[in-house]
C-alpha positions in Angstrom: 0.0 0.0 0.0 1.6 3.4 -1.1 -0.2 5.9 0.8 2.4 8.4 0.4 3.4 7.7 -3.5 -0.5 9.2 -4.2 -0.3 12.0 -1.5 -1.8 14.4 -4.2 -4.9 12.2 -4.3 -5.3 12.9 -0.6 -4.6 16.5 -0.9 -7.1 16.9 -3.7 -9.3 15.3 -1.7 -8.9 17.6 1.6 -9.6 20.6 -1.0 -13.1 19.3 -2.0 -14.0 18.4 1.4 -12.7 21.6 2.9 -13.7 24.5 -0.1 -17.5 24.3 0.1 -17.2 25.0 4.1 -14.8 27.9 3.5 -16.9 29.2 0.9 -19.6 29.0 3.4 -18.1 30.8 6.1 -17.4 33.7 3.2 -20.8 33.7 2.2 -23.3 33.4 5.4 -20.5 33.2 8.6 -20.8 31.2 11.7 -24.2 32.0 13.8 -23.0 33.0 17.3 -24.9 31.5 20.1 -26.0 33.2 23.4 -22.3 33.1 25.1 -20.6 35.2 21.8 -23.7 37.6 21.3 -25.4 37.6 24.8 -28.9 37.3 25.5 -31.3 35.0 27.8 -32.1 31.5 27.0 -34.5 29.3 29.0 -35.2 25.5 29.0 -39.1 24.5 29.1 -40.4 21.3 29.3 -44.7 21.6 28.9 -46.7 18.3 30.4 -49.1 18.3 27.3 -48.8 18.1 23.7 -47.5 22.3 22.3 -46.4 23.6 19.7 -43.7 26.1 18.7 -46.2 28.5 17.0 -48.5 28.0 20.9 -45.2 29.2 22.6 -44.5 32.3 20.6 -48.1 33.3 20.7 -47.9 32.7 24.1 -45.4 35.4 24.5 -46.3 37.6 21.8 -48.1 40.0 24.1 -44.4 40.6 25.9 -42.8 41.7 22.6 -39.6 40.2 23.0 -36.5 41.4 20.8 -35.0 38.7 18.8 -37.4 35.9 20.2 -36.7 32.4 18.8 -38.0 29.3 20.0 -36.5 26.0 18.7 -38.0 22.5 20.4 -35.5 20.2 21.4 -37.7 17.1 21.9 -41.5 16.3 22.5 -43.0 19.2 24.5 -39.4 20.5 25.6 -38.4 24.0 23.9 -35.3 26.3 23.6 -36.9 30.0 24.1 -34.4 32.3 23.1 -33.9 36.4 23.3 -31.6 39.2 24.4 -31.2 39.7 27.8 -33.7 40.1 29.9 -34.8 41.7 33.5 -35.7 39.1 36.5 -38.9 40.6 36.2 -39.5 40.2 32.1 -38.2 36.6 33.7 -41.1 36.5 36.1 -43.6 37.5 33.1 -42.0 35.1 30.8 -43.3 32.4 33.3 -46.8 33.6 33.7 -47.1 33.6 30.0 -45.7 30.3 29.5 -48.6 29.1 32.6 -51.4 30.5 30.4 -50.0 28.3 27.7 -49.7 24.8 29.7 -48.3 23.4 32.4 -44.8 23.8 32.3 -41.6 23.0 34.1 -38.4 25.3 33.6 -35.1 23.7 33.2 -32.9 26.1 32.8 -32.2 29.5 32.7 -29.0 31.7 31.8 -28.5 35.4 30.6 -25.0 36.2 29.4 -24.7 40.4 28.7 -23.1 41.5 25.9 -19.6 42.8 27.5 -19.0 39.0 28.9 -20.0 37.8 25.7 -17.3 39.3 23.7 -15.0 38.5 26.6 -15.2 34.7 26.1 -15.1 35.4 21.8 -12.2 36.4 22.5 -10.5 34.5 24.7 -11.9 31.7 22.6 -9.9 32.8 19.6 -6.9 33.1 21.7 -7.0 29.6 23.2 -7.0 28.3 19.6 -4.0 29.9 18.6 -2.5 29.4 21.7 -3.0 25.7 21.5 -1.6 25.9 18.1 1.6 27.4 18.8 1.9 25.1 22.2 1.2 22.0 19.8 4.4 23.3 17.7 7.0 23.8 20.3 6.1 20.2 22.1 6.3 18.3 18.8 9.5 20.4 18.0 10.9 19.6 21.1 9.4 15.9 21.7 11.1 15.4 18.1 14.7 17.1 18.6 16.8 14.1 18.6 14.8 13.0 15.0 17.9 11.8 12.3 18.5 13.9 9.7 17.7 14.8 7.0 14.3 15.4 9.1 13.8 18.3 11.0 11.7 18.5 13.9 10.6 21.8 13.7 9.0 20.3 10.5 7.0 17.9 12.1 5.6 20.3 14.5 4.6 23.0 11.8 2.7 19.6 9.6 1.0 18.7 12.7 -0.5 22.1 12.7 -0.9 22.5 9.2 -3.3 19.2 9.8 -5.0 20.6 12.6 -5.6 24.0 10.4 -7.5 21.6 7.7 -9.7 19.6 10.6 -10.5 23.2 12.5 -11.3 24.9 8.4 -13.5 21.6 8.2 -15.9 22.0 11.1 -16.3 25.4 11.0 -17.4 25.2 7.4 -19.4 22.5 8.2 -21.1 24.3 11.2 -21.4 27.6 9.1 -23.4 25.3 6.8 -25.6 23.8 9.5 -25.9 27.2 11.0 -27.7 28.5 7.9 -30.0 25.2 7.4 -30.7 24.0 10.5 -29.8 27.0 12.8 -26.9 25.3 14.8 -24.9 28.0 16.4 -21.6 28.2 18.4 -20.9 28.8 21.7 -18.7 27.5 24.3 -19.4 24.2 23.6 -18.1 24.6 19.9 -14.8 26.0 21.3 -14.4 23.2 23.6 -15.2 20.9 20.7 -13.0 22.4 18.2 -9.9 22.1 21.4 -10.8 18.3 21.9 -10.6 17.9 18.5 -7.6 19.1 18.3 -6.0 16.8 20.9 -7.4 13.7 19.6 -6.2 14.6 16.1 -2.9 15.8 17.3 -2.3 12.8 19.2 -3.3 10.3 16.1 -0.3 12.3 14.5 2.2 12.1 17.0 1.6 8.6 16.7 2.5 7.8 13.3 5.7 10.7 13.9 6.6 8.4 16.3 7.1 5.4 14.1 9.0 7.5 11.5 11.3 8.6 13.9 11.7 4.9 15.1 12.0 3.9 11.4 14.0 6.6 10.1 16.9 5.0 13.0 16.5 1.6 12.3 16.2 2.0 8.5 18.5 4.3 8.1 19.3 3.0 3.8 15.8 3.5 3.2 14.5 6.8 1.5 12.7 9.2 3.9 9.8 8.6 1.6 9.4 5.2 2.1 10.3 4.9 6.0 7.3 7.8 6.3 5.2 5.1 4.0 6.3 2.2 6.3 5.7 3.9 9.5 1.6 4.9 8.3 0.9 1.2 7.4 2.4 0.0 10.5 -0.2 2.4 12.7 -3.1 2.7 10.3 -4.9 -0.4 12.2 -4.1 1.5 15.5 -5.5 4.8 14.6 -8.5 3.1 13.0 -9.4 1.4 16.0 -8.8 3.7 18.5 -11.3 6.8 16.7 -13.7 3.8 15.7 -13.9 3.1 19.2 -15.0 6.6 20.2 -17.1 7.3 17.6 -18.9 4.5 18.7 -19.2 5.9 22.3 -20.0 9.1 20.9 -23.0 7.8 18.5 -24.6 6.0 21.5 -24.9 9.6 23.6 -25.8 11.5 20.2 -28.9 9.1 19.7 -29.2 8.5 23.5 -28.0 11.2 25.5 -30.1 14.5 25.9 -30.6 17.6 23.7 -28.3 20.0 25.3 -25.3 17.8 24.2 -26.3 16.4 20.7 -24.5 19.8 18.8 -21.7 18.9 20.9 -21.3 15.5 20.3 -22.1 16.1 16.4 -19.1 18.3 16.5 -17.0 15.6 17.5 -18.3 13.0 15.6 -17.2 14.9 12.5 -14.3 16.2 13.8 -12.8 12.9 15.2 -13.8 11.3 11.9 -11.6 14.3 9.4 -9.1 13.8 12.6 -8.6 10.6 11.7 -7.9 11.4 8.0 -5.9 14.1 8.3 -3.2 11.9 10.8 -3.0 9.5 8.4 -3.4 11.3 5.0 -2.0 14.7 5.6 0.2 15.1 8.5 2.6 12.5 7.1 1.9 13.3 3.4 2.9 16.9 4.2 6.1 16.2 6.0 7.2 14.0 2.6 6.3 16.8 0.7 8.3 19.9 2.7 11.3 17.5 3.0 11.1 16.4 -0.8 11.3 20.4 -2.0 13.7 21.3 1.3 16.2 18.5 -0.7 15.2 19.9 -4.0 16.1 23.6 -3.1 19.3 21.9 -1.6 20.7 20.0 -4.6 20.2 23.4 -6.7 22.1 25.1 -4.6 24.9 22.7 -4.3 24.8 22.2 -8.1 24.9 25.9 -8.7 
């Protein structure tokens, strides 16, 4: 099996998955949830059979600004709005009584000045996490034989992280303009998981070069990078098919709240998976085949 020899086939690939997200987040953006653009949302679970259209006639009289209400399953609703008093809280209630009988679940308001707190914050543990995942892999990596270069095995790791994170998003800018899905705190955890679990499937295989690149020292870089991806492949495999498999049980099972969550890390695990084993390694081959390129040049010159 020559996984690297058809790299271009992978990359190719990773363009068509990745291009209609990134010309989604162009086009219509990410939908920010209640924790990047503030507001009030409250959990309601009726005892009878209701509609959406009863619950926003329900609270029609209150005029609300930006009111949405999304059902999450039978007779359980997401009502959501900018923030709100305790009072407009209290009348909210009342309104929902006149409608059914109804049990609150939950209830948050997040004002606008923490809400861009937290965006940004969240766009800073991202890049911090990037950077972090560079440095470790550079310095895990420092005794690497040459001709490798550990600092290029950190910068591929990322570069594979940077087409996993451009997938979701575009995904969830996607699902945001269908279906409504929006991100919030939850997304920025997911996207962070994501990264760890797809970072670690890399370090993986990086691992078994290095070990391959020692004992095989005669072969080609190439091939030892080949080797090493065919010798993990079952390992990587089994390990994400085994949490996947956790993580379909509480998408089908587990409550409402978490299914966006869990999506996100269904689909991020899954093009985590990929990209360890199809681009990471693919990229490293490629950097270190025009690094010797630009090399011989300059020694023939």
């Amino acid at each position: 099996m020559n996984i690297i020899g058809y790299r271009k086939i992978w990359y190719t690939i990773s363009g068509i998955l990745i291009i209609p997200g990134i010309i989604a987040l162009f086009v219509w953006g990410l939908k920010p949830g209640i924790d990047f653009k503030g507001g009030t949302i409250i959990e309601t679970k009726f005892s009878q059979n209701t509609s959406v259209d009863q619950v926003k006639n329900g609270l029609g009289e209150l005029q609300l600004k930006n009111l949405t209400v999304q059902t999450t399953s039978p007779n359980t609703f997401f009502i959501r709005t900018e923030p709100i008093t305790q009072d407009q809280h209290s009348k909210i209630g009342e309104s929902l009584i006149k409608v059914g009988e109804n049990q609150e679940l939950s209830y948050q308001t997040v004002g606008p000045t923490v809400s861009n707190d937290l965006k940004t914050k969240a766009v800073v543990a991202v890049i911090l996490a990037s950077f972090a995942i560079i440095f470790y892999v550079a310095f895990a990596f420092r005794q690497v034989p040459r001709p490798a270069s550990s600092w290029k095995f950190g910068v591929a790791a990322v570069l594979a992280l940077i087409h996993d994170l451009a997938f979701v998003t575009g995904i969830w800018a996607i699902l945001g303009h269908f279906l409504g899905y929006e991100i919030d705190s939850l997304f920025i955890t997911g996207l962070l998981t994501i990264m760890g679990f797809s970072v670690h499937d890399t370090i993986v295989v990086f691992d078994r070069i290095r070990e391959n690149l020692r004992k095989h020292p005669s072969l080609g870089f190439e091939e030892n990078v080949n080797n090493s991806i065919i010798q993990t492949i079952n390992r990587s495999l089994n390990t994400s098919l085994t949490v996947l498999i956790v993580l379909a049980a509480l998408y089908f099972l587990g409550g409402a709240s978490l299914k966006h969550f869990v999506l996100l890390l269904l689909i991020g695990i899954t093009i985590g998976t990929y990209s360890s084993i199809f681009n990471a390694s693919p990229i490293l081959v490629s950097w270190q085949g025009w690094a010797m390129n630009r090399l011989n040049k300059k020694t023939a010159a």
